[in-house]
ZAMARGU-4260 file (C-alpha; in steps of 0.2 Angstrom, whole numbers, plus 5000, padded with zeros to 4 digits):
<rodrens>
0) 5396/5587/5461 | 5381/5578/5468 | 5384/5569/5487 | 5380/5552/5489 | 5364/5543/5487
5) 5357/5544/5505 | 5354/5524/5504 | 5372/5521/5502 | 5377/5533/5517 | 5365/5523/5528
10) 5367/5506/5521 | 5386/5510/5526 | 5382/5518/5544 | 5372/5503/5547 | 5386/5490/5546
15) 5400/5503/5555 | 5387/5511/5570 | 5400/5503/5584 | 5416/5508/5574 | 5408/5526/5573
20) 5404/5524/5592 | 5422/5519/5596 | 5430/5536/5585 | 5417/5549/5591 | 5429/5560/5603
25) 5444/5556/5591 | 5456/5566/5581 | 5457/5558/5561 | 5471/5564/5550 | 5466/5558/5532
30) 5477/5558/5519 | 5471/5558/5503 | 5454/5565/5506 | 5451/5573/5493 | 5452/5555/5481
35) 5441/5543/5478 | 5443/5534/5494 | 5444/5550/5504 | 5428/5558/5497 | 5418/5544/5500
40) 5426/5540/5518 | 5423/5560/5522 | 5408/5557/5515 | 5404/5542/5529 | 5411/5551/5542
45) 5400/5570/5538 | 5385/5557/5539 | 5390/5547/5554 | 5391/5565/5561 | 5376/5572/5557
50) 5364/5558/5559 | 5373/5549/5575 | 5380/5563/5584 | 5395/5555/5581 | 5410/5570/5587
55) 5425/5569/5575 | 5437/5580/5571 | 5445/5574/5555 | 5459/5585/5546 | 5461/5580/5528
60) 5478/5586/5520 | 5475/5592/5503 | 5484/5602/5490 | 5474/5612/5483 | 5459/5614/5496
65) 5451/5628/5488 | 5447/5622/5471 | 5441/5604/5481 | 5428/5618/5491 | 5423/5622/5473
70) 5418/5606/5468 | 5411/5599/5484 | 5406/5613/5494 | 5396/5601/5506 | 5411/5591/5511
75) 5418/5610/5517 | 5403/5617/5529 | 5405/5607/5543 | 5416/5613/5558 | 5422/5595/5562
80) 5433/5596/5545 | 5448/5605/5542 | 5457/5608/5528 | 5476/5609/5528 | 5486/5615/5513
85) 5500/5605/5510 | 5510/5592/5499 | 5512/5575/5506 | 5531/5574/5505 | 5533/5591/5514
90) 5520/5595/5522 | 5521/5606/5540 | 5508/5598/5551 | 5500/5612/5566 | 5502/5609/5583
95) 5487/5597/5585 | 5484/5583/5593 | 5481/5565/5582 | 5472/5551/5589 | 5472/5541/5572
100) 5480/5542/5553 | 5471/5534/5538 | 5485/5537/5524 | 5476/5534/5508 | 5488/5548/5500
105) 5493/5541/5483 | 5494/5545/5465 | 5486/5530/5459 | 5489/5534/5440 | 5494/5525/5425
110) 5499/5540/5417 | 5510/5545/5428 | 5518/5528/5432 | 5524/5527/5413 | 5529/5545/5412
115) 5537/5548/5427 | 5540/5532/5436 | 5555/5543/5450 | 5541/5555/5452 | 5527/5541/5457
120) 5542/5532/5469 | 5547/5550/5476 | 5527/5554/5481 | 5524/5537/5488 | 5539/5533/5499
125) 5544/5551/5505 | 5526/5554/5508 | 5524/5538/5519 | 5539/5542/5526 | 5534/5560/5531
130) 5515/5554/5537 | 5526/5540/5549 | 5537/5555/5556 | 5522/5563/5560 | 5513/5548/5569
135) 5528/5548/5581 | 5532/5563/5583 | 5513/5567/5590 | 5514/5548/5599 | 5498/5541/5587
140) 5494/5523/5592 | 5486/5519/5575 | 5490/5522/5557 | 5479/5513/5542 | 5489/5512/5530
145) 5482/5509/5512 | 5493/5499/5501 | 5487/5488/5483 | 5488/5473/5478 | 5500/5479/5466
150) 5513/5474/5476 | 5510/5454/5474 | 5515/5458/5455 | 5510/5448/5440 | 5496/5434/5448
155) 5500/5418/5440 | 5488/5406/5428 | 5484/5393/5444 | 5480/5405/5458 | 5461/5409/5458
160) 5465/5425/5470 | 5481/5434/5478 | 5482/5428/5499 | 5491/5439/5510 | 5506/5428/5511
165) 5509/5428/5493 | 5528/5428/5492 | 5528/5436/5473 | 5534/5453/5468 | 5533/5464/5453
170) 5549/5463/5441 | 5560/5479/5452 | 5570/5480/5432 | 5552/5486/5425 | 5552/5503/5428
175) 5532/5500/5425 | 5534/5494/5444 | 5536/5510/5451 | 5520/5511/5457 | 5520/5493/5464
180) 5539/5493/5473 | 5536/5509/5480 | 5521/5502/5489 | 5532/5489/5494 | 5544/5498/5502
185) 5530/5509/5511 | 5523/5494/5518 | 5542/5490/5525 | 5544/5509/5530 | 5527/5505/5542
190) 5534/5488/5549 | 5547/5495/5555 | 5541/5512/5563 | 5528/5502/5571 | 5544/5489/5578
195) 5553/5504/5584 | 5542/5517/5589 | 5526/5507/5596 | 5515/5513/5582 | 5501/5499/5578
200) 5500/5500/5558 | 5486/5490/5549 | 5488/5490/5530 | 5476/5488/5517 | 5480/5478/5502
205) 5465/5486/5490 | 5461/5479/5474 | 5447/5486/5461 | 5433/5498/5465 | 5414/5504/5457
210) 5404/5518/5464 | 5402/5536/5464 | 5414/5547/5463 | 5426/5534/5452 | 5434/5545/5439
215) 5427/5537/5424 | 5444/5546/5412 | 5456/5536/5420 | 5462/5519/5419 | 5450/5509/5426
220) 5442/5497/5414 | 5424/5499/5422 | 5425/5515/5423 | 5429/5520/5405 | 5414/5506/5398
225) 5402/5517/5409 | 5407/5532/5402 | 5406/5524/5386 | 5388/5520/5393 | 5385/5539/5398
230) 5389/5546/5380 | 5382/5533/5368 | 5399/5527/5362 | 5400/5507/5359 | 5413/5498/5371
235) 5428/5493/5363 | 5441/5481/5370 | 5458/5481/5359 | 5461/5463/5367 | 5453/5445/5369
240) 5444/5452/5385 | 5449/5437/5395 | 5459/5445/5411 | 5451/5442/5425 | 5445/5457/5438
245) 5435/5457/5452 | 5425/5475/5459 | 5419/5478/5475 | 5406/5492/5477 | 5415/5509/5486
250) 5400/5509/5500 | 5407/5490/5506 | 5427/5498/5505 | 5423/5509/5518 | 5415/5497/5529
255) 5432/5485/5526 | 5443/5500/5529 | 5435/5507/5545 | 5434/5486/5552 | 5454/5486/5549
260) 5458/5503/5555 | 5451/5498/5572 | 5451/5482/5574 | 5466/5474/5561 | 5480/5467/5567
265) 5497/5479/5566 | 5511/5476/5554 | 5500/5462/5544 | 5491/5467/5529 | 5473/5462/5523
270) 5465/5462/5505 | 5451/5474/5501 | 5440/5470/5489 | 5430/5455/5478 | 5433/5438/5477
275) 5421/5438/5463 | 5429/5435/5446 | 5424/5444/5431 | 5433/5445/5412 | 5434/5459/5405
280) 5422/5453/5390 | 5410/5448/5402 | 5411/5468/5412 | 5410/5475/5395 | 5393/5466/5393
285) 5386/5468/5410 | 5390/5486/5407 | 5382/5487/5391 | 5365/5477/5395 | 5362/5496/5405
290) 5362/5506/5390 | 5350/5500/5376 | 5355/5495/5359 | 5378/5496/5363 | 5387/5486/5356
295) 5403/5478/5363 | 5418/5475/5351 | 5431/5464/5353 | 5449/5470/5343 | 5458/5453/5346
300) 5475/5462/5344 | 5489/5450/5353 | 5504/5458/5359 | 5520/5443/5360 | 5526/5449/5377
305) 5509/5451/5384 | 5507/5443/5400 | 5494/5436/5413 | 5484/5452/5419 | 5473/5444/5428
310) 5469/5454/5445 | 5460/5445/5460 | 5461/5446/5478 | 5460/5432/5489 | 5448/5438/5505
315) 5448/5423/5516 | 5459/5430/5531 | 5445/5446/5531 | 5430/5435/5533 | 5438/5425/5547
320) 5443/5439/5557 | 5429/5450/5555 | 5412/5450/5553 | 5408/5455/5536 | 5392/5456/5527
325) 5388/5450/5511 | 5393/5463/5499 | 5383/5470/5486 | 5384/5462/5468 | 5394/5468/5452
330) 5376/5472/5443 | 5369/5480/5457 | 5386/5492/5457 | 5387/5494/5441 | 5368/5501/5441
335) 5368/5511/5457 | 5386/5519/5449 | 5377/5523/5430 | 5362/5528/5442 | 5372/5541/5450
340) 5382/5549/5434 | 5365/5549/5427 | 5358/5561/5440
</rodrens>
């Protein structure tokens, strides 16, 4: 698969030149690396290294490292990456020193979560818990750890956008919140191996992402109208198209995700993503308005026990704590992400 555009790798260096300054010499264990968040934050890093001297040795954890050197062979040349076979929840690490863990190491699928909801709590607690062993045991000082807004559970009709210290939680009787309680439960697992072990653990709360690299076959609503998009197929919507989302361009993420690694405060947690709202009808159409002449239906079918599915994150406590640019639009994503499956 392609690499990134080259505007987006410098758009990105250009708002975290300090943050690279401040890990060149440093040791990264990524979790996860071989994801979406991982790809483009290895992505950030090879450039960084390349075209800022910037020296990092980052070891990304992956299960199948070969069949990732297949597909993106230039994520596998450079010396400062290396590769380690291994599971999550067993993993053995080498006897290498670690300056600093991004644990982005999760099974983010829909699929999955209905099917095997024991499975998704097994590979998301049991693999935090193994990456926290590993943080003391090699006397890391920082660990990002990226959770999802998930964890707020259902947002009700009167809140524009989930704040940190939203007090709500998913329904822990749905075994449809596997994915979600087991997030919580990670987050706890980090609170308290920071309380009693010193580690300083930032977390992430991450919403809803476009760009590059997003797997357009899974359950992501903008990415499945894109590849509607991509093969000429109209976009159908089986609902009213009224849920609210909001998307924030991958390039921006890792901006956000670098700031809070090195700069977030530990054990308190900071939403990533847009405060920009958008309904699903009106995504459908912006997608759409890039591919001449399709069409997007609306279905209308009502479900009784459907629920508010709106998904928003409020962002206020990032912008006061750090300076943030202003990010790039939903239209401009949309087209710089068609734009890059086009090529």
């Amino acid at each position: 698969m392609n690499s990134l555009p080259s505007a987006d790798l410098i758009y990105t260096l250009s708002k975290t030149r300090v943050l690279f300054t401040e890990l060149s010499g440093k040791k990264i264990l990524l979790t996860g690396g071989t994801g979406f968040f991982g790809k483009w934050l290895l992505e950030s890093f090879l450039f960084a290294i390349n075209n800022r001297s910037i020296d990092i040795q980052v070891y990304i954890l992956s299960r199948n490292p070969e069949a990732f050197r297949n597909s993106f062979p230039h994520l596998c040349q450079n010396p400062c990456f290396t590769y380690l076979k291994g599971d999550i929840t067993d993993f053995i690490f080498p006897d290498l020193d670690i300056d600093y863990i991004i644990h982005a190491a999760t099974e983010a699928s829909a699929k999955l979560n209905h099917e095997q909801p024991l499975v998704m709590i097994d590979s998301i607690i049991n693999g935090t818990r193994s990456v926290l062993e590993l943080a003391r045991k090699k006397n890391v000082k920082r660990m990002l750890y990226i959770s999802s807004g998930a964890v707020y559970g259902i947002q009700p009709d009167e809140l524009r956008g989930f704040p940190e210290n939203y007090s709500g939680a998913p329904n822990p009787l749905f075994p449809s919140s596997a994915y979600a309680e087991a997030k919580r439960n990670a987050e706890l697992l980090c609170a308290c191996y920071s309380k009693h072990y010193g580690i300083e653990i930032p977390v992430a709360r991450c919403f809803a992402f476009v760009g590059p690299y997003l797997d357009l076959d899974a359950h992501f609503a903008i990415g499945n109208f894109i590849r509607n998009g991509l093969n000429g197929e109209n976009i159908v919507i089986k609902g009213d198209g009224k849920p609210l989302r909001s998307y924030m361009y991958a390039a921006d993420l890792v901006i956000w995700l670098l700031q809070i690694l090195l700069e977030g405060r530990s054990c308190e947690a900071y939403n990533v993503g847009s405060d920009e709202a958008v309904s699903i009808k009106d995504l459908a159409y912006k997608v759409a308005a890039f591919f001449p002449g399709l069409k997007v239906e609306l279905l209308n079918q009502t479900n009784p026990t459907d629920r508010n599915q709106n998904y928003i994150p409020d962002v206020t406590k990032f912008k006061k704590e750090f300076i943030c640019n202003e990010p790039i639009d939903l239209e401009h994503a949309i087209q710089k992400t068609i734009s890059y499956y086009h090529s």
